[in-house]
N, C-alpha and C positions, 0 to 999 in steps of 0.2 A: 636053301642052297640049290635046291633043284630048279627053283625059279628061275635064279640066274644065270645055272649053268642054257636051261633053253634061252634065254635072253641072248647071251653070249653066241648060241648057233642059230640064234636068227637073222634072215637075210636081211631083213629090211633092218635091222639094229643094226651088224654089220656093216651095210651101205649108209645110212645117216652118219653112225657114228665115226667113219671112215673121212666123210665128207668134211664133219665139225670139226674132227681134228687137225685136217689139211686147210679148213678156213682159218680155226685158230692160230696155226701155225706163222701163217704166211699174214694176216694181223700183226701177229707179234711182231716179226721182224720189221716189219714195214712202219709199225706203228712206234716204233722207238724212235727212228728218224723224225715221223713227225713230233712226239713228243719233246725229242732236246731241240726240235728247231724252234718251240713254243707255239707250232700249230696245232694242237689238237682239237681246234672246233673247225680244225678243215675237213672232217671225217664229214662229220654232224651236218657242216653245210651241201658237202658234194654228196652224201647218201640223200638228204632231204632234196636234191637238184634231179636226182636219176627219175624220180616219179612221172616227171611230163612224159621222158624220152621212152619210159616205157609205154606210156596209155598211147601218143602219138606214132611210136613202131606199131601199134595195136589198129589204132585208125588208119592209117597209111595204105598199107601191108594187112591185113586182116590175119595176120598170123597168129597163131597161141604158140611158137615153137621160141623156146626159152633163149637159144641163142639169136633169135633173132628180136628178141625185146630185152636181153641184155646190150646186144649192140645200141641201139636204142636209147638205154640209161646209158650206156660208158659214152656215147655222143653229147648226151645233157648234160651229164656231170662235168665230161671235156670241157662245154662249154662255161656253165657256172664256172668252173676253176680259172678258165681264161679271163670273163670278167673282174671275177676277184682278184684276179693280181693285175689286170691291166689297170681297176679304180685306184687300187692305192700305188699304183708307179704315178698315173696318169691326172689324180686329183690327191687334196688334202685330206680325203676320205680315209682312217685309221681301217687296218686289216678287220677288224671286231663288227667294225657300222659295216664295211662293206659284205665280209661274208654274212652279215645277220639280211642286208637289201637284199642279198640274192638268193639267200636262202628261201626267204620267205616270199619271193616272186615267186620262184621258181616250184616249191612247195605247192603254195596258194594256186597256179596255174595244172598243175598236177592234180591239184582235188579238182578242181572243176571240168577239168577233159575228162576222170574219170568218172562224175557225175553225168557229163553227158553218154559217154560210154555206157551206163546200164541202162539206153534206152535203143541200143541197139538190139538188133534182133538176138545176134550171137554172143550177146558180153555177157550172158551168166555162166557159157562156160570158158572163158577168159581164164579164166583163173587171177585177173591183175590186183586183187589186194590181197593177194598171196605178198607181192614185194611191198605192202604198206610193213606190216609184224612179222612176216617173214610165215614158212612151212617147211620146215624140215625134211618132214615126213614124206614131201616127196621127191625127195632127192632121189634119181634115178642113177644108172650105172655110168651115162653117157654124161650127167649134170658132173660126177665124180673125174671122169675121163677130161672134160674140161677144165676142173679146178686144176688138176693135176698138170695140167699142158700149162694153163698161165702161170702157174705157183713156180714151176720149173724155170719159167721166162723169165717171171721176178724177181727168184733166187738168184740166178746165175748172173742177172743185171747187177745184184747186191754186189754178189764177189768182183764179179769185172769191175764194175766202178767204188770197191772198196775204199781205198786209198781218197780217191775223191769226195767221196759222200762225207767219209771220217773228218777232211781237213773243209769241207764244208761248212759245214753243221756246226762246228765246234769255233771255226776261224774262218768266213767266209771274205774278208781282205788280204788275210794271208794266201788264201787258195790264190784268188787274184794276178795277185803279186806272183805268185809262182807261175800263172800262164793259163790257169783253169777261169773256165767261164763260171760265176757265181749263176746267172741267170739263165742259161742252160741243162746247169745241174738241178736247179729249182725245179726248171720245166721239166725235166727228166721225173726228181723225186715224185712231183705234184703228178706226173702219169703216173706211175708206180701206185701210189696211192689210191687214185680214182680208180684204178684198175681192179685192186685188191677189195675196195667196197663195192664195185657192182658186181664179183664174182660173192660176194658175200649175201647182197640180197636175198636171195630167193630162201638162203637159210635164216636169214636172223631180221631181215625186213628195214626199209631205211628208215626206221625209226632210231632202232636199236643196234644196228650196224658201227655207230661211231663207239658206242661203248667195248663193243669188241675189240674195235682197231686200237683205243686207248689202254684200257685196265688192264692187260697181259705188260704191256709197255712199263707202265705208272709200277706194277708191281715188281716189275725186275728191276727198277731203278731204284727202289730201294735195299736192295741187297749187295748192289756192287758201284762202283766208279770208273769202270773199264767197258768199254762202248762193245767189244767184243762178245764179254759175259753177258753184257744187259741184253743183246741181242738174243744168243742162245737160250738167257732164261726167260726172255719173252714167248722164245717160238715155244718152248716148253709148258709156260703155263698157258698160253695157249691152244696147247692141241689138248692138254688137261682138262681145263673150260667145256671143250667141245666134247669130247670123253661120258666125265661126268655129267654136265648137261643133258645128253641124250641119256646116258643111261636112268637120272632121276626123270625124265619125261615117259620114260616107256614104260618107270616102274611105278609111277600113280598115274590114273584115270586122268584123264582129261587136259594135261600138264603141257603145256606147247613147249614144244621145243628151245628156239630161238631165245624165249628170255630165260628159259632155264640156263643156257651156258651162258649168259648174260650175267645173272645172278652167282653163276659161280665164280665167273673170272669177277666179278666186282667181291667176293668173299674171298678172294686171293690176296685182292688191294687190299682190305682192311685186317688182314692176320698180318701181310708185309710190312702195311704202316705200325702196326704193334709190336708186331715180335721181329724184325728185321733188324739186323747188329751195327751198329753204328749209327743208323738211321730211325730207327724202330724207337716210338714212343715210349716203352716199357725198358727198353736199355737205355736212353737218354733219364730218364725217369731214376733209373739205378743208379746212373753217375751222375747225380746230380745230388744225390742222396750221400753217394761215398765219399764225391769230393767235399761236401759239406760237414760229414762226420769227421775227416781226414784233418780239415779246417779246426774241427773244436776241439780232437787230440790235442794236433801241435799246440793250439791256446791253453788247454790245462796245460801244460809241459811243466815241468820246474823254471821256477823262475831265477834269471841270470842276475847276477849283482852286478848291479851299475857304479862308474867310479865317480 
């Protein structure tokens, strides 16, 4: 008990777990949208795209200052995202082939700048494959102060273009037809997104970035059918993820960060997909069971005379 209550008044616990919250959080919501649009390996592509734009902020710029090799990734990723919707408008290329081509350019070009990179004088203390699996740990007060400014941005973009995103998402010819740009909104959400994974790097790393923006999502979607709740119980089990996360890292030796809230938001998705009410395997499970007993009642019944 005493452990945790000094855990609890520690700064550095404090400031991570403050951070992971507010990443999770701001995943969650975001990551809903992508999920009912059936983009969720746009996470995965555009986290694996940021890697150049960091190591190239890096070679440019010789800077180690985190906002200036986040700007960097949200430039790369911008890009990548741009290609991948401009292949499949522009060619017969399916959304899947094309984000897996750019993914893996842009990846593949990313390890090798950073190969060349540790032959610089100054790249060991870089810190750049801190954003490969991410570092928690060093999340500072001002890393925090930024989350917070863009998370604000994002939100308040959500509420303002509620209405839109909702008949989006759900009906993107209907939007249409009412006067809304479908391909606008697109472009909007897909910054939204790129946004919310390269404020996420540095905590969870573009590896494992996309499982964050997804499994907070995936999990509130099976508990409701109302785009509203799935939202809120996203942001929820998302800032949970980060929570717990951090605090199972701090409370064993040597435990990183990053995939521990990983690992929790993915134990989210699979208690959701079981015990989740109308969707949850274990309640489908039971009425499959009752309707079937229900079935062999009424067949014993008494039987009716025929005339």
């Amino acid at each position: 008990m005493n452990t945790w209550l000094a855990l609890l008044n520690d700064y550095t616990f404090q400031t991570v777990s403050l951070g992971s919250a507010l990443l999770g959080m701001i995943s969650g919501v975001l990551g809903s949208f992508a999920v009912l649009r059936k983009q969720s390996l746009l996470g995965d592509g555009v986290s694996h795209s940021a890697l150049p734009g960091v190591v190239i902020a890096f070679i440019l710029l010789g800077s180690k200052n985190t906002e200036i090799l986040l700007l960097g990734a949200l430039l790369s990723g911008l890009t990548a995202t741009a290609l991948i919707l401009g292949i499949v408008r522009h060619t017969r290329i399916k959304f899947d082939s094309a984000l897996a081509l750019v993914m893996s350019f842009f990846f593949g070009l990313g390890m090798v700048l950073l190969t060349y990179v540790q032959k610089i004088p100054n790249s060991n203390q870089a810190g750049l494959k801190r954003f490969i699996f991410g570092q928690a740990s060093t999340l500072l007060q001002r890393d925090i102060i930024l989350m917070s400014v863009c998370g604000v941005v994002l939100l308040t973009l959500v509420l303002v273009f509620w209405k839109e995103f909702k008949l989006f998402v759900f009906d993107s010819d209907f939007a249409h037809n009412l006067g809304f740009s479908p391909k606008k909104l697109n472009l909007l959400l897909s910054f939204m997104i790129v946004l919310t994974i390269i404020i996420g790097l540095q905590t969870v790393g573009v590896i494992l970035m996309s499982a964050l923006l997804i499994s907070p999502a995936v999990a509130a979607r099976q508990w409701t059918n109302k785009l509203g709740v799935m939202v809120l119980l996203a942001a929820a089990f998302g800032a949970l993820s980060g929570v717990v996360g951090t605090a199972a890292s701090s409370a064993v030796p040597k435990l990183p960060t990053g995939p521990a809230i990983v690992v929790c938001a993915s134990l989210l998705v699979v208690l959701s997909v079981l015990f989740a009410p109308g969707r949850g395997i274990l309640h489908r499970v039971y009425r499959h069971r009752k309707n079937k007993l229900m079935l062999k009642l009424e067949g014993s019944g008494p039987d009716v005379p025929t005339i």
